[in-house]
N, C-alpha and C positions, 0 to 999 in steps of 0.2 A: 865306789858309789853307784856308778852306772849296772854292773852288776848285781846290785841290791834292789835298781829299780825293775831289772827286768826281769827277778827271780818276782819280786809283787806282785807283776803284771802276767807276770804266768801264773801266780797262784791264783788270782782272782779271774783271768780266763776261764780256767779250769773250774771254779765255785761259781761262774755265770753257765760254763756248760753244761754240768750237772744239775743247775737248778730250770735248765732248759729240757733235760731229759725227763724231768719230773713234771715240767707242765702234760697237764688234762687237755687237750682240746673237745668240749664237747660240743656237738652239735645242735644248733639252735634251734626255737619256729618250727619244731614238725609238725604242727598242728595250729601255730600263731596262737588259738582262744580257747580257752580251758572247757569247751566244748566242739565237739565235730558240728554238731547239727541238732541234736535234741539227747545226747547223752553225750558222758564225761569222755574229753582226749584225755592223754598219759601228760599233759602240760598241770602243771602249777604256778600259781602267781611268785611273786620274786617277792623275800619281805616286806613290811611296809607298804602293801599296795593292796589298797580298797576296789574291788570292783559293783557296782550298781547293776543288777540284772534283769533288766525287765524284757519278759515272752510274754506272746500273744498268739493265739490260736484262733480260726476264724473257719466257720464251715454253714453249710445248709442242713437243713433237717429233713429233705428230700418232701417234704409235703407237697402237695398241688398249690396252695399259695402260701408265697413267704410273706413273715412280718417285719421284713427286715430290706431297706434300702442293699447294704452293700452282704451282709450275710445274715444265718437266723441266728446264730450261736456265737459267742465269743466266749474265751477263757483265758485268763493272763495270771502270769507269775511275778513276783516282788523277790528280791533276793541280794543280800547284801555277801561277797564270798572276800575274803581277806587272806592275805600272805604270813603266815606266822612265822617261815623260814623260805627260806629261797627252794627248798623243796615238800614243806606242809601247808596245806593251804584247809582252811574251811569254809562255810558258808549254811545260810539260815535263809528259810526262804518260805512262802505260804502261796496258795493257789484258790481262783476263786470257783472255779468250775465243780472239783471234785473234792473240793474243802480239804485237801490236804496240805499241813504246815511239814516241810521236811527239813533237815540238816544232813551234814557230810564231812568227814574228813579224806582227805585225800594224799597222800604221802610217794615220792617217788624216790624209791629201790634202786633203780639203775637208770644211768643217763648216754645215750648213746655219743660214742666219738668218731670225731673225720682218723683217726690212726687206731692202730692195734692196741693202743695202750688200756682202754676202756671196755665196754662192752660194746657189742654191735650193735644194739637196740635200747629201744627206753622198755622201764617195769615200773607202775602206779598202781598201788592198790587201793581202792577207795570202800569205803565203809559209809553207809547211808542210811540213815532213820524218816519213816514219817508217821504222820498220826494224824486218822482218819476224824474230823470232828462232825461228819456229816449223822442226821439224824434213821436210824434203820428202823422206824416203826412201824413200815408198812410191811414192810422186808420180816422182820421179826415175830411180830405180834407183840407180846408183853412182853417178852425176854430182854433184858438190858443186855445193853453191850458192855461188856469192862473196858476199862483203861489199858489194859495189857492186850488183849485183845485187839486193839484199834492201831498199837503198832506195827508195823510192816518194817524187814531190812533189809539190804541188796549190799552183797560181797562183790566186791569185780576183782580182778587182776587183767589189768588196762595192759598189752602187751604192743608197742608201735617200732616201725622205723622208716627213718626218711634216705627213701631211695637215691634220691638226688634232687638238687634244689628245686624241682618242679612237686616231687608224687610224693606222698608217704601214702601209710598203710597200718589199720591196725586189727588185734582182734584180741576181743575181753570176754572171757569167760566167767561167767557172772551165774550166781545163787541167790533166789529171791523169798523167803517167807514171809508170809503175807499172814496179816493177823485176823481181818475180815473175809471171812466165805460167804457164799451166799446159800452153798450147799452142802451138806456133808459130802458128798463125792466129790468134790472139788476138791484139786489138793492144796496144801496148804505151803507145800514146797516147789520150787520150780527150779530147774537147770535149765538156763541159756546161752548161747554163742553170739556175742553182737561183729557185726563187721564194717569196719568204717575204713574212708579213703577221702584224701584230700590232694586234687591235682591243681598248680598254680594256673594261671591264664596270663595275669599279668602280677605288676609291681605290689598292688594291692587286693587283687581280685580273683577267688580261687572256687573254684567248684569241687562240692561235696556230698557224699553218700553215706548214710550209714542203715544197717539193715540186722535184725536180731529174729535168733532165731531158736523158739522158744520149744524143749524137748517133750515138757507131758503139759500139755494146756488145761485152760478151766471147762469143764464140762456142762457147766450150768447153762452156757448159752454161748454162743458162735463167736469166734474171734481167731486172731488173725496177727501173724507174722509184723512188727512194724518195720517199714518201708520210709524212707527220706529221702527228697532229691532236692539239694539247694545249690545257692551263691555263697558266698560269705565276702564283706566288702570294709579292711581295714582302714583307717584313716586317723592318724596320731592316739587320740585317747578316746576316740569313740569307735568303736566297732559294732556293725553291725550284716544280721545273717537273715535270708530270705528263704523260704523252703518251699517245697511240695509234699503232704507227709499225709499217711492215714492213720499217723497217732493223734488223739487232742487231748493226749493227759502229758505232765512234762514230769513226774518224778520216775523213778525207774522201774519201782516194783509195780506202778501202775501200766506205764504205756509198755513195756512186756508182757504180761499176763494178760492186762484188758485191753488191748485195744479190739474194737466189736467190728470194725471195716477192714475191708478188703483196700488194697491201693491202686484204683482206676478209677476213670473220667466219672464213673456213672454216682450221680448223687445221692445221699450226703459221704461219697467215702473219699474225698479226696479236699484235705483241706489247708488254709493258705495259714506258712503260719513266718510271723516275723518277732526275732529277739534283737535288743539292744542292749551293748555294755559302755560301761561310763568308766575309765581308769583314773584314779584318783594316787597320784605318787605322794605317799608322806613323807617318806625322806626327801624327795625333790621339794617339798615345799619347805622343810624344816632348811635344808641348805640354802633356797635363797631368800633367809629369811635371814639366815646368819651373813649376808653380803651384803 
């Protein structure tokens, strides 16, 4: 008998250590919020989770007098973004400044691990649509705009990895067509390099960069590199990000290609912009609902 219990107890050893060789450990939080700063990290939401998006963009229009207590300009975004698997995530969202409504899918490839078992890095590749509803009649003359026209889309390959529990690091190579020109010589294609970085400070509180860097630009009129210098400040299911940035459009095919300022002191090129997220858990709320 005793011999029968200890041949079990080696078998089942042996079926815990094997099932220990096959654990993944991947690594978590290299980016905490499914954006660095004003474009997409390699992070997606975990199933079942609703996030509420709301940005704000705040700037001067460098006139001799403003009409505006705290700034001349504001522009904010609405955006509902959802977990469909613990690694696709989407979201829907509209803009009131440059009237564009966009969506995105977001799907992550490879997920980085603390061991050799995995890959060394995170791969997200996100796919993104908008559509311009604003009116070009001055811009145009008679010409209608089409439908097909007015949309715009942005390919990334989101590529991160987190150095150690303080720093990550990421870089997305990203293709933007753009449905509205405003010139024939403008292209209508664009290749860009975004660069983002995320260093802890503390428990909840992390400073970050990100910075794109755009190959053949639009020629119709002056623009310019986007530049981002923020905070980003977690706290259970609200999170929220404070920047410095010379973009004030928030979807990608936009503030790539157009942004018209340069990123310094001098007015209106440098302007304040704050996002807040809301996390809404369904399945936590379905489980304690079933207790």
């Amino acid at each position: 008998m005793s011999n029968f219990i200890l041949f079990a107890q080696s078998d089942l050893l042996d079926i815990l250590e094997k099932e220990h060789k096959d654990t993944v450990n991947f690594t978590s939080a290299t980016f905490k919020m499914t954006r660095i700063a004003i474009g997409h990290s390699t992070e997606t939401r975990k199933k079942g989770i609703l996030e509420v998006f709301v940005a704000n963009r705040f700037w001067n229009t460098g006139a001799d007098r403003s009409q505006s207590f705290f700034a001349d300009r504001m522009s904010a975004r609405i955006a509902l973004e959802y977990g469909l698997s613990d690694r696709l995530s989407t979201g829907f969202g509209g803009t009131t400044f440059d009237g564009l409504f966009d969506g995105y899918f977001k799907y992550k490839l490879v997920r980085q691990t603390t061991d050799k078992k995995g890959g060394p890095f995170n791969m997200t590749i996100l796919q993104s649509a908008s559509y311009n509803s604003n009116s070009f009649g001055s811009i145009y003359g008679e010409r209608e705009i089409s439908s097909n026209n007015r949309l715009s889309f942005t390919s990334q390959l989101l590529i991160s990895r987190k150095f150690s529990s303080n720093f990550s690091l990421q870089i997305a190579p990203t293709f933007v067509h753009r449905g509205v020109v405003l010139s024939n010589e403008d292209p209508k294609n664009h290749f860009a390099v975004g660069f983002g970085a995320r260093y802890k400070l503390r428990n909840h509180l992390s400073l970050v960069s990100e910075y794109y860097y755009n190959t053949n630009k639009i020629k119709s009129f002056d623009n310019y590199n986007p530049f981002v210098l923020g905070v980003n400040w977690e706290q259970g299911d609200v999170m929220l990000q404070f920047m410095l940035t010379n973009a004030v459009n928030f979807v990608e095919d936009a503030f790539i290609t157009g942004t018209r300022n340069n990123f310094n002191f001098r007015s209106p090129n440098l302007n304040f912009g704050f996002n807040a997220t809301y996390v809404i858990h369904f399945k936590r709320g379905l489980k304690n609902k079933r207790k």
